[in-house]
SEKEKE-585470 format. One line per field, with one value per atom (N, C-alpha, C): x, y, z; atom name; residue number from 0; residue in three letters. Coordinates in nm, 3 decimals. Atoms other than C-alpha are relative to their C-alpha. Layout:
BEGIN
u = [X/...]
v = [Y/...]
w = [Z/...]
atom = [CA/...]
n = [NUM/...]
res = [ALA/...]
***
This chain:
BEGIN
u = [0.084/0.000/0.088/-0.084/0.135/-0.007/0.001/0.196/-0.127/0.152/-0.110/0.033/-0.032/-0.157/-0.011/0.017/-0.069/-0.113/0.091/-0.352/0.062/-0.067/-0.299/0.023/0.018/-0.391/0.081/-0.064/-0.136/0.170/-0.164/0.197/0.081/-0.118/0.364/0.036/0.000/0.334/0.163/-0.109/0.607/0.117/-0.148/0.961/0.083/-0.084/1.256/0.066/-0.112/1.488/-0.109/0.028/1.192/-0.022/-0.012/1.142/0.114/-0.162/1.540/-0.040/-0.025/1.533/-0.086/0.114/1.178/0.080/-0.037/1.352/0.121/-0.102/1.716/-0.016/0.004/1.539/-0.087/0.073/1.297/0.173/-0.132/1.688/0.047/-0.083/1.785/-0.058/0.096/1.486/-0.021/-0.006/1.529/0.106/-0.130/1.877/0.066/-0.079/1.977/0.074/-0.162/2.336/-0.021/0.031/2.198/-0.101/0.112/1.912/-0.010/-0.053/2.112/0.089/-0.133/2.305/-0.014/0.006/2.381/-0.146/0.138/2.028/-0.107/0.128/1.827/0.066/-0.022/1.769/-0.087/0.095/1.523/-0.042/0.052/1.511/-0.040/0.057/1.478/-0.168/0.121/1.176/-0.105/0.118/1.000/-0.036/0.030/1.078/-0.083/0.126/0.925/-0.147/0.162/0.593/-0.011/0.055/0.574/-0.056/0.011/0.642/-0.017/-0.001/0.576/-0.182/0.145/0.186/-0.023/-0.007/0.273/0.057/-0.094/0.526/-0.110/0.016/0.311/-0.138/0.080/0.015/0.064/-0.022/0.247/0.036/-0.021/0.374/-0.115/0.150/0.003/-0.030/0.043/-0.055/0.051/-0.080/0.226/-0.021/-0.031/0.181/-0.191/0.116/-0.222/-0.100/0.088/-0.337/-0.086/0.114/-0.669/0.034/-0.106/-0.570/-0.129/0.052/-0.734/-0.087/0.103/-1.006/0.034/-0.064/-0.838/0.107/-0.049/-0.595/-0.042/0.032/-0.777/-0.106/0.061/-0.991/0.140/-0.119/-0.625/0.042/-0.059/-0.526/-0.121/0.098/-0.839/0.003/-0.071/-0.771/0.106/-0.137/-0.422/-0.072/0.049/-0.577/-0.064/0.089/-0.880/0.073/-0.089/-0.599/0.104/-0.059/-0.389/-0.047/0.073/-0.670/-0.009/0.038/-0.777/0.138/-0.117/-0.404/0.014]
v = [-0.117/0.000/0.123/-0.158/0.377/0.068/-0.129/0.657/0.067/-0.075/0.844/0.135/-0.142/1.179/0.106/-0.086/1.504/0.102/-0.110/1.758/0.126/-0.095/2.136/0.042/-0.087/2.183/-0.133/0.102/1.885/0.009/-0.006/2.016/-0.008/0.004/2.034/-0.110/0.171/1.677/-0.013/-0.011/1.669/0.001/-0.004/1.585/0.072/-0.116/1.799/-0.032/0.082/1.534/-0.028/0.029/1.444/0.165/-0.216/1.878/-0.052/-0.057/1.827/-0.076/0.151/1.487/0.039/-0.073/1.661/0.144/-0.098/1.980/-0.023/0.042/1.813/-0.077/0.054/1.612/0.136/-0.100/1.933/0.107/-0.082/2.113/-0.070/0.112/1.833/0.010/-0.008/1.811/0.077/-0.087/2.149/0.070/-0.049/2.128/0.120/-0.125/2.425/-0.074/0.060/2.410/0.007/0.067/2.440/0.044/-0.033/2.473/0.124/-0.085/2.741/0.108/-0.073/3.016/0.135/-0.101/3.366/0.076/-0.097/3.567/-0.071/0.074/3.236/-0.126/0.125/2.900/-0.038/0.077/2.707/-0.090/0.075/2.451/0.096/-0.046/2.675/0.084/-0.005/2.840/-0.130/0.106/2.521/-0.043/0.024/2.386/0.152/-0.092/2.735/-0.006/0.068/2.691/-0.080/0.144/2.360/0.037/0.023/2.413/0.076/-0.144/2.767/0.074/-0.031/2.841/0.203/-0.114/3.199/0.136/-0.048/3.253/-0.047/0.088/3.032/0.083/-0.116/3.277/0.118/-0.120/3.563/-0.010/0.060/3.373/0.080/0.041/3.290/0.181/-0.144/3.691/0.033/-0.099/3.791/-0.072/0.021/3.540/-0.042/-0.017/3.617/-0.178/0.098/3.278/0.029/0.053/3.217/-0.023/0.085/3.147/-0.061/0.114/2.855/0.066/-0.081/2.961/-0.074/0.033/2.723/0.078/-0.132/2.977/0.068/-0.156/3.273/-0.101/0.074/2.981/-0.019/0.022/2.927/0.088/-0.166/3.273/0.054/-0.051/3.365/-0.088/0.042/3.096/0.003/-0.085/3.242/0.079/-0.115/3.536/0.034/0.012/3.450/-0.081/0.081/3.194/0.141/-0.102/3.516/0.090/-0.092/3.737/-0.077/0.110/3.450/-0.004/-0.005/3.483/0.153]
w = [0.000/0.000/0.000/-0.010/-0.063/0.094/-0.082/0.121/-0.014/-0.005/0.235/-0.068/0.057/0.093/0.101/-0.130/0.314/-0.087/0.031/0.238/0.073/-0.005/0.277/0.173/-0.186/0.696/0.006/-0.102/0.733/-0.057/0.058/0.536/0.077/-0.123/0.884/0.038/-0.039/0.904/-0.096/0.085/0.617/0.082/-0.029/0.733/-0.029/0.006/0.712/-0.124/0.128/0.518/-0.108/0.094/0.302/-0.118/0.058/0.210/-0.092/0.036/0.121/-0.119/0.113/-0.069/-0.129/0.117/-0.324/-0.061/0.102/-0.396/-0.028/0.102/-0.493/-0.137/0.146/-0.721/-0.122/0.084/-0.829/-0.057/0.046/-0.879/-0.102/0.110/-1.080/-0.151/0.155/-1.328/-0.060/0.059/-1.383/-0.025/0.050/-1.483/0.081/-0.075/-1.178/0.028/-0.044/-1.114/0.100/-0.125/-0.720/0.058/-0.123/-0.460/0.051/-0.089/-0.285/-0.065/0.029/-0.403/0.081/-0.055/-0.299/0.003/-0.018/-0.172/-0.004/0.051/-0.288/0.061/-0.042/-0.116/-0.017/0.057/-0.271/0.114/-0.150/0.047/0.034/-0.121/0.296/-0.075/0.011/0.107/0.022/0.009/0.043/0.153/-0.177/0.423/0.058/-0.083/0.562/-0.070/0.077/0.324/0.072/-0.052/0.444/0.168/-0.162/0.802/0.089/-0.064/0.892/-0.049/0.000/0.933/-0.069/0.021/0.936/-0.124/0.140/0.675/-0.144/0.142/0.413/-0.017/0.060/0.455/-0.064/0.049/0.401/-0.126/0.125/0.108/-0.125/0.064/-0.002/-0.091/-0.023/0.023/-0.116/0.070/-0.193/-0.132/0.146/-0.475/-0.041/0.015/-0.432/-0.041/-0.017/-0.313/0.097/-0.101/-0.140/0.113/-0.168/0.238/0.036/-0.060/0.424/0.123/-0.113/0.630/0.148/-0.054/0.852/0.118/-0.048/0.894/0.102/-0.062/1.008/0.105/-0.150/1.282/0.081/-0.101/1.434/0.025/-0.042/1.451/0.083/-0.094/1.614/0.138/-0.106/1.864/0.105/-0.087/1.929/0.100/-0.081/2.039/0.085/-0.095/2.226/0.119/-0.133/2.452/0.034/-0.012/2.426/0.111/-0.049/2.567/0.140/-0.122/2.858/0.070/-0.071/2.986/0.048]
atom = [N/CA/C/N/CA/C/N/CA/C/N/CA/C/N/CA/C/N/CA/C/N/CA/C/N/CA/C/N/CA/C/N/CA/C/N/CA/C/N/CA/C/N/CA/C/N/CA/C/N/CA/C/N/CA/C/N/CA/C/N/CA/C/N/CA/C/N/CA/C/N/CA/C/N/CA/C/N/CA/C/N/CA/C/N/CA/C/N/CA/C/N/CA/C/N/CA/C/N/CA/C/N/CA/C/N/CA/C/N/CA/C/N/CA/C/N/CA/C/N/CA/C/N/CA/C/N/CA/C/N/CA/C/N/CA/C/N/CA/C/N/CA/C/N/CA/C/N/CA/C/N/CA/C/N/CA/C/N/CA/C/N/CA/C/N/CA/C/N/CA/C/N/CA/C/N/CA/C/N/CA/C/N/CA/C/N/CA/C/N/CA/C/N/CA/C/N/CA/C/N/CA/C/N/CA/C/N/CA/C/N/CA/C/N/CA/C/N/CA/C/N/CA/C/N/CA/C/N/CA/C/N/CA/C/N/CA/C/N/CA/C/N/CA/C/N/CA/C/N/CA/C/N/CA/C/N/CA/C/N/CA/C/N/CA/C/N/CA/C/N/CA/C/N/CA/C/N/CA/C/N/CA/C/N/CA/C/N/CA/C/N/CA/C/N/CA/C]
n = [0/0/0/1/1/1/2/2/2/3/3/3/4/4/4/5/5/5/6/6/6/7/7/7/8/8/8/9/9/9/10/10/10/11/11/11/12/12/12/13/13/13/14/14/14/15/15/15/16/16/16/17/17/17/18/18/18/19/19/19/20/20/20/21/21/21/22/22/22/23/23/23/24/24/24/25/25/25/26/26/26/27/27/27/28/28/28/29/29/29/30/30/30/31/31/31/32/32/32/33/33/33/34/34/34/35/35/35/36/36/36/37/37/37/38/38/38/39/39/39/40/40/40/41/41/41/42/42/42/43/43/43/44/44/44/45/45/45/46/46/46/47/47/47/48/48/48/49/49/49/50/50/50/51/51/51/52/52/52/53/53/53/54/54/54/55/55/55/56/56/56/57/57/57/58/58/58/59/59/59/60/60/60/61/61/61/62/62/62/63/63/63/64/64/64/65/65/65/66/66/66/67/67/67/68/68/68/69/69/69/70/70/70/71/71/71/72/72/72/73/73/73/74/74/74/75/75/75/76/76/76/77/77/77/78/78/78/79/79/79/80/80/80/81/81/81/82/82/82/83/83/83/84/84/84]
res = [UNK/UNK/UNK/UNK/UNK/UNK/UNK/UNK/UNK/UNK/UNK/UNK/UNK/UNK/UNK/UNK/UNK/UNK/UNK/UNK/UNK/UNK/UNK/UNK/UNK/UNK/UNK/UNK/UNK/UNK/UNK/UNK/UNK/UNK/UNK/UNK/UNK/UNK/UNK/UNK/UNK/UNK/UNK/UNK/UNK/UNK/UNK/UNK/UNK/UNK/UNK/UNK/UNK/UNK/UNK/UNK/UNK/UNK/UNK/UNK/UNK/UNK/UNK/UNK/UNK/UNK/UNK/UNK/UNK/UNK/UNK/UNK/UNK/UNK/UNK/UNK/UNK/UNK/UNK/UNK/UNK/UNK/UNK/UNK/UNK/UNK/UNK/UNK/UNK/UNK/UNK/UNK/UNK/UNK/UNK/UNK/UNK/UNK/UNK/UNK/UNK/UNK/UNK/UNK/UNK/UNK/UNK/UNK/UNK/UNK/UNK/UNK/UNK/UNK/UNK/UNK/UNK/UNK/UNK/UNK/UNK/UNK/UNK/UNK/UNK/UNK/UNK/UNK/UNK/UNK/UNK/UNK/UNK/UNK/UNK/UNK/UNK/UNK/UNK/UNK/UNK/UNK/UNK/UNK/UNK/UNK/UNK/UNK/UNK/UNK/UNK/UNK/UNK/UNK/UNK/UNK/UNK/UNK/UNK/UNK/UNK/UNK/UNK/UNK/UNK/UNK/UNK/UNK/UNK/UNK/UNK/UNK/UNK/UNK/UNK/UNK/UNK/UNK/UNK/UNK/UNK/UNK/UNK/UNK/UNK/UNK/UNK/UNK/UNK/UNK/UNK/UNK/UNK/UNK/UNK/UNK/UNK/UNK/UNK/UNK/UNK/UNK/UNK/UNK/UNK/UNK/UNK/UNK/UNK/UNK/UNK/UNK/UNK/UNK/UNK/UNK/UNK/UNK/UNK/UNK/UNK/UNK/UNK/UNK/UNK/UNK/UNK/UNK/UNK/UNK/UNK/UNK/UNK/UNK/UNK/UNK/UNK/UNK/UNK/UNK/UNK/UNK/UNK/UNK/UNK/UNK/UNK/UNK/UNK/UNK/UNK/UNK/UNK/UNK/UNK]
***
């Protein structure tokens, strides 16, 4: 049987080494000489998307995706445990 599929409220689930291992081969298939160079790191974007709730809306924002209504129920949660403290 395969690997289950991660859906979008579960990208954090995603491993660190498996992030690495998907974009050396996405560097490969697209013939870049590397992942990483000066000002640009291709990992570390993809790992923060993946694994950064906060960053991957601001992402979302800038390259005018839809955000997860998901989202804006966990951020309102912050705040209301925020407020209760």
């Amino acid at each position: 049987m395969g690997k289950s599929l991660i859906h979008s409220n579960e990208l954090h689930l995603i491993n660190e080494a498996e992030i690495h291992a998907a974009v050396g081969k996405m560097v490969e298939s697209l013939g870049l000489a590397a992942g990483s160079t000066k000002g640009f790191d291709l990992y570390k974007v993809v790992k923060t998307y993946f694994t950064d709730l906060d960053n991957r809306h601001k992402i979302n924002q800038l390259i005018n995706i839809e955000e997860d209504p998901a989202y804006y129920a966990m951020q309102e949660q912050i705040r209301e445990i925020a407020e209760a403290n």
